[in-house]
N, C-alpha and C positions, 0 to 999 in steps of 0.2 A: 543104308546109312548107318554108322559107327556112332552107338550110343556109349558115351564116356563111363567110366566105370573107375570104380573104387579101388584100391587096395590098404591093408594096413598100412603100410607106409605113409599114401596120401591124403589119408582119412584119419588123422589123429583124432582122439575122444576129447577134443577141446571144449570148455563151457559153453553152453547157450549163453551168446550175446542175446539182449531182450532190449530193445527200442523204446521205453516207457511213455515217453513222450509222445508220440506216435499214438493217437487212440482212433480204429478203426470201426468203433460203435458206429458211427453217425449222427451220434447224438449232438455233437457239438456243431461250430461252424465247415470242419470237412469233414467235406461227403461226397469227395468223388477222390479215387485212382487214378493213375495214368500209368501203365506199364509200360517202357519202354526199350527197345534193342535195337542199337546204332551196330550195323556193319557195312562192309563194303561189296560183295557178292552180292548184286542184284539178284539174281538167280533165288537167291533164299528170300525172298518176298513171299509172303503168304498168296495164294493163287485167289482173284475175284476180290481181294478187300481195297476198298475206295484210295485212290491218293487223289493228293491233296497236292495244290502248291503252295508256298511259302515265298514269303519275302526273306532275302540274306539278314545273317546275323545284324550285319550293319545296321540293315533297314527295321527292322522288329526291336533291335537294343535305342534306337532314336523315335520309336514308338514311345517304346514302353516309359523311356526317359522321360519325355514329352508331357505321357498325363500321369508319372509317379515323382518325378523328380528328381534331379541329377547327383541324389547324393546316396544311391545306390551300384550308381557304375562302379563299377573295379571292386564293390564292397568284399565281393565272394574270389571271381576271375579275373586275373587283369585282363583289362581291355574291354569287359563285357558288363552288360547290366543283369544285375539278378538281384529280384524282390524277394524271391523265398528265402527261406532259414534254409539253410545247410545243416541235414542231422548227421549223417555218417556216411562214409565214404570204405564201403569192406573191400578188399584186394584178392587176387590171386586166388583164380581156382571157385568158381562162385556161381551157383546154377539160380535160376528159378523152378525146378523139377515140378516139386510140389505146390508154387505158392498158387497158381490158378484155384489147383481143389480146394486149399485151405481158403482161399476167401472164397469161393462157393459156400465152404463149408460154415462159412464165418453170417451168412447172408446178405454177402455181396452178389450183384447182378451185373453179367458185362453187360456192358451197351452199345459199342459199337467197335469197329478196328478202321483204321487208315493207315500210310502210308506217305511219306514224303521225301526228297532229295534234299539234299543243302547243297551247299555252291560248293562244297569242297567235294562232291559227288558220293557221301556218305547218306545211307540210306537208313530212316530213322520207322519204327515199325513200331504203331501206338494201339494199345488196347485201354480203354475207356474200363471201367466198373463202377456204379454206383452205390455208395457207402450203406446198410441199412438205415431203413428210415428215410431214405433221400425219395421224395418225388420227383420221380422222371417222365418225360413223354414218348409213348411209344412204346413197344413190344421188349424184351431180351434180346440179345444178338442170337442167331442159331445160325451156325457155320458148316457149311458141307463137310464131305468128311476129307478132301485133299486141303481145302485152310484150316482142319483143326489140325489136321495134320504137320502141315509147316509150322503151325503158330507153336505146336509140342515138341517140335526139332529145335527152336529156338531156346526155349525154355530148358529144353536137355543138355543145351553145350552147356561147356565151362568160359566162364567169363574172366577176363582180368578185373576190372573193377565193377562194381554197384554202388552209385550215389542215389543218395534218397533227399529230397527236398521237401519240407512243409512250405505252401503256400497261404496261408490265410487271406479271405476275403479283405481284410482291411489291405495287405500288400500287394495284391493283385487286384483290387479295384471291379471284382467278379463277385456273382452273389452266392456263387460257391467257393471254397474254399477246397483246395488239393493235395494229396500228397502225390508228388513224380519220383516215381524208382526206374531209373535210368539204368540198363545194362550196357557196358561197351568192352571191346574191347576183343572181337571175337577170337578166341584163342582152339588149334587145332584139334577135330574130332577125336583123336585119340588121347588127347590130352586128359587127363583125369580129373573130376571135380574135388576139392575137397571139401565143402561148404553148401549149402542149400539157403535161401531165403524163402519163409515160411510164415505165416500167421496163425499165433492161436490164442485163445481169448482176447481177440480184436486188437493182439499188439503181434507189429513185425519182429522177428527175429530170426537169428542166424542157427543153424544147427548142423552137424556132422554130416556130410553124405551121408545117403543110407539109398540103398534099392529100394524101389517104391513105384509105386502105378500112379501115372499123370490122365 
C-alpha cells in the first residue's frame, strides 16, 4: 500500500492552527472522542471490528428532533438536525497520521471501534476514546495486528475535509458529553498530505506534514 508523502511544494511551513476551545483534559463535561472516516471502498473496513446498524438519516434527524426540539434542524445543514456546535471545518490534504499517538500520548484510552453503512452506501468507521478522567466500564480496546493495521491506513491517507463537532451533554441530552472529528472525503493514495491533525496539551490542532511513526 502507498503511503502519501510530502514534498516542499505540498507541505508549506504554514502556522499551527490551535482549536482552543476544544479542551481534551477531561476535566469538564466532555469526555469522550469519536474518530471518524466516511468512505466508499468497503474493502478498507478494518478486519474483525463490530458493525453496527443504523437507522437512515431521516429516521435518527426525527429522533433526535423529537426529544431536542425542532429548532435545531437546518441550524448547521440544510435538511438535517445537528445539536452539536460546529468548531472547524480544515480542507484539502488532511491526515490523521499522528493524532492516535498524540491522544494516547495525551491519556486518552480507545474503547472500542465499530462500523456502519448509511443508506447512501457510504461506509462510516468509528473509534471511541475516553477523555482522561473519564470512568469507563470494561478493559482498553486491543486490536490484532491486521485491524491496527487497516485502522493506520486510514489515518495515513489524505483527506479532503475534517469537521470537528463539540457536543455537550446539555445538546445531546447524554451524560457524556463529545467531541466528533469526522474525516471524509477519501482522496487518492498518491495523493499527498499537506496537513496533520494532532493533540498536544489536551488541545486539537493542525500542523505541517512531517514523516512520523503512527
Amino acid at each position: 500500500m502507498t503511503t502519501p508523502t510530502a514534498t516542499p511544494d505540498t507541505a508549506p511551513a504554514a502556522p499551527v492552527s490551535v482549536f482552543s476551545e476544544i479542551d481534551l483534559s477531561g476535566a469538564g463535561s466532555i469526555n469522550v472522542l469519536l474518530l471518524k472516516f466516511t468512505f466508499t471502498n468497503a474493502k478498507r473496513i478494518p478486519p474483525g471490528i463490530e458493525e453496527r446498524k443504523r437507522d437512515s438519516d431521516f429516521t435518527l434527524d426525527m429522533k433526535r428532533a423529537s426529544a431536542h426540539g425542532m429548532q435545531h434542524f437546518g441550524a448547521v445543514r440544510q435538511g438535517r438536525f445537528d445539536n452539536g456546535k460546529p468548531v472547524v471545518e480544515v480542507k484539502n490534504g488532511i491526515c490523521a497520521r499522528t493524532l492516535r499517538k498524540s491522544l494516547r500520548n495525551t491519556g486518552a484510552t480507545p474503547l472500542k471501534a465499530h462500523w456502519f453503512q448509511k443508506t447512501d452506501g457510504k461506509v462510516v468507521v468509528v473509534l471511541e476514546y475516553a477523555l482522561p478522567g473519564h470512568k469507563f466500564w470494561g478493559e482498553p480496546a486491543e486490536f490484532p495486528p491486521a485491524t491496527l493495521e487497516a485502522i493506520r491506513a486510514l489515518a495515513r491517507f489524505s483527506w479532503q475535509f475534517c469537521q470537528i463537532y463539540k457536543n455537550t451533554p446539555q445538546a445531546t441530552g447524554k451524560e457524556n458529553g463529545t467531541i466528533t472529528v469526522n474525516f471524509g472525503g477519501l482522496q487518492p493514495e498518491n495523493q499527498a498530505v499537506k496537513n496533520m491533525l494532532e493533540v498536544e496539551g489536551h488541545q486539537l490542532m493542525v500542523t505541517p506534514f512531517a514523516e512520523s511513526t503512527d
